[in-house]
C-alpha positions in Angstrom: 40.9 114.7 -22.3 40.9 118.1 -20.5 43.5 120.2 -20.4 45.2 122.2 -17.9 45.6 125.5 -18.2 48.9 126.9 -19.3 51.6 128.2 -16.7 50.4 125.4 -14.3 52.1 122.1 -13.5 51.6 119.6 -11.3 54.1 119.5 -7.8 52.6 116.1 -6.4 56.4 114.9 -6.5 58.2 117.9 -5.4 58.0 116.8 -1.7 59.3 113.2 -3.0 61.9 115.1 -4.5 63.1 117.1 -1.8 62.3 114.3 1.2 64.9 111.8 -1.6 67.5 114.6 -2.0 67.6 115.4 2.0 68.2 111.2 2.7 71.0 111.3 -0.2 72.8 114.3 1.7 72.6 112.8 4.9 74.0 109.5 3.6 76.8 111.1 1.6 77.7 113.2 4.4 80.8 113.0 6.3 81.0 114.2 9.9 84.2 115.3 11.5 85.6 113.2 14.1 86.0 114.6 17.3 89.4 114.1 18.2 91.4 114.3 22.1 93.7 113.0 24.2 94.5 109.3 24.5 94.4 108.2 27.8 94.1 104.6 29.8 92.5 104.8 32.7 93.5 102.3 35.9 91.8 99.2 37.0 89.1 100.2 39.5 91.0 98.7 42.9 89.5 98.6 46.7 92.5 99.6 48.4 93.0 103.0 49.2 95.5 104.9 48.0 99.2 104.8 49.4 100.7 108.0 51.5 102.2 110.5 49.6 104.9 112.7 50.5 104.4 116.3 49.7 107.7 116.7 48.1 106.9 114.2 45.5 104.3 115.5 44.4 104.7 118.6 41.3 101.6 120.3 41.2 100.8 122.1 38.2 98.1 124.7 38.0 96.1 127.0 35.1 94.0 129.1 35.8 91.0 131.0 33.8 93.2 133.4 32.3 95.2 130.4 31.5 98.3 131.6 33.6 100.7 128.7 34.7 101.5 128.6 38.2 104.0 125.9 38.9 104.6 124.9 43.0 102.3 128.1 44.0 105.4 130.7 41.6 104.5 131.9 38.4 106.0 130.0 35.7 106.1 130.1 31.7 105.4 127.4 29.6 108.6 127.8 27.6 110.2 126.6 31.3 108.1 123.8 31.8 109.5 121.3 29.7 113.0 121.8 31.5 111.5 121.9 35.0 109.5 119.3 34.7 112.6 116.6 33.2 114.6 118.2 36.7 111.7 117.2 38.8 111.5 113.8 37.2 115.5 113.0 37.1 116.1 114.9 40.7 119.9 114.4 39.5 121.3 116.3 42.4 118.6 114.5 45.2 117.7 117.7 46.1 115.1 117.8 49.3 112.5 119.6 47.5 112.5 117.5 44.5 111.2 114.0 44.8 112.6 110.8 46.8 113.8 107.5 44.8 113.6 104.1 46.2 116.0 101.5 44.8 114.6 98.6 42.6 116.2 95.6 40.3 115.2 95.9 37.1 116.2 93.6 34.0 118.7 94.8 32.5 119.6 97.6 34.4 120.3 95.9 37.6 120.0 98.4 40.8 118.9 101.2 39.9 117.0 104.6 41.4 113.5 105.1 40.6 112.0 108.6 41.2 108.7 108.4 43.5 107.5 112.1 41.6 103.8 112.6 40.3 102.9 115.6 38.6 99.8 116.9 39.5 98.0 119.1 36.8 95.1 121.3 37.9 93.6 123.4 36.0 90.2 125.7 36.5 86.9 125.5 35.0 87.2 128.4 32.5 90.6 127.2 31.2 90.9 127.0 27.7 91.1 123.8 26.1 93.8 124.8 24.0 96.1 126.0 27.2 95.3 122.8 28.6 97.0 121.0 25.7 99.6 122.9 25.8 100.5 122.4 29.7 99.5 118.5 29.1 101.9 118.7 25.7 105.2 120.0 27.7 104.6 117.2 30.4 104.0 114.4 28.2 107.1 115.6 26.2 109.5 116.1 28.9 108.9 112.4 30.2 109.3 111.4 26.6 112.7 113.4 26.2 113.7 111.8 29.5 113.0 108.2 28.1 114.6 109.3 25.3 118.1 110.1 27.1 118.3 107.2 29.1 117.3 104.9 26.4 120.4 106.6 24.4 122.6 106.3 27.5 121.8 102.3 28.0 120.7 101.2 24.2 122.2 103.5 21.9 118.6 104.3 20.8 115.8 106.5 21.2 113.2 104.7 23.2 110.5 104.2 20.4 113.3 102.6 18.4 113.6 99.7 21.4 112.3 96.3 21.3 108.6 95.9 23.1 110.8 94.1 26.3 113.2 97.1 26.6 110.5 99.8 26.5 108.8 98.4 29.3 111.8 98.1 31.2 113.0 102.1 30.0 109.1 102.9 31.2 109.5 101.3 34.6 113.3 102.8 35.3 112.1 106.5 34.4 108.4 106.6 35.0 106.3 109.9 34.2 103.2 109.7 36.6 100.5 112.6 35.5 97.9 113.3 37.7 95.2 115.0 36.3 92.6 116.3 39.1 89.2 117.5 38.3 88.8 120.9 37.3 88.1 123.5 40.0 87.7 127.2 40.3 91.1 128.9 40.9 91.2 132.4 42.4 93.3 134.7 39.9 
């Protein structure tokens, strides 16, 4: 039987080794989940899209230096939240703040629905987290305006309502966001 050397040993299985280890670590591996922003996207439809009057619409822009300008003034995102809950409510119908047509709807009866759609552009090079932000105080402000009325009517806050009510709180104080492709806004 011959002998090797001493100092040497055999690395045959080394590369079995290594190709077994690098398989384990990608199978024991977790990845991080890439998280974002829920949305539901509407039914694709033929019809073309219904006249809008300018003054309900609420457009909302960022630009790349993600500076909120709010219908074309300057605006800070600590005033968004309560602007955005007056252009949805319109309490006093103000002419620059959106119409409301008159609907029945169980159980509220009569009642005046607000026609207003926030439109939220923002540019190309605004950050992701501005972007949240912006989205964030519009989102809330509809939720704090479901909120109220849902006190006012139920004695409740609106997630606390029964599935039938909720839709019914959703269709007497809708929050329509518009969000538009992303564009390149002059500073």
């Amino acid at each position: 039987m011959a002998r090797r050397p001493s100092g040497e040993f055999s690395a045959a299985s080394m590369a079995d080794i290594a190709f077994l280890l690098l398989i384990f670590f990608l199978v024991a591996t977790t990845m991080d989940i890439d998280t974002g922003m829920y949305r539901v996207l509407p039914p694709q439809s033929n019809q073309s899209p219904p006249e809008i009057k300018e003054r309900n619409v609420w457009v909302v822009l960022v630009n790349s230096n993600d500076q909120l300008m709010v219908e074309g003034e300057k605006m800070n995102l600590s005033l968004l939240r309560k602007k955005t809950k007056e252009f949805i409510l319109n309490p006093q119908n103000k002419e620059n703040l959106p119409e409301k047509r008159v609907e029945t709807i169980e159980p509220f009866g009569e009642i005046e629905i607000s026609k207003g759609i926030i439109s939220i552009k923002n540019d190309r090079a605004t950050s992701y987290g501005m972007f949240i932000k912006v989205m964030n105080e519009l989102i809330a402000a509809g939720n704090e305006v479901k909120d109220e009325f849902s006190i006012k009517h139920f004695g409740k806050n609106y997630n606390n309502l029964p599935k039938h009510l909720k839709a019914a709180v959703k269709d007497a104080v809708p929050t329509v966001i518009s969000e538009s492709e992303p564009v390149n806004i002059k500073k």
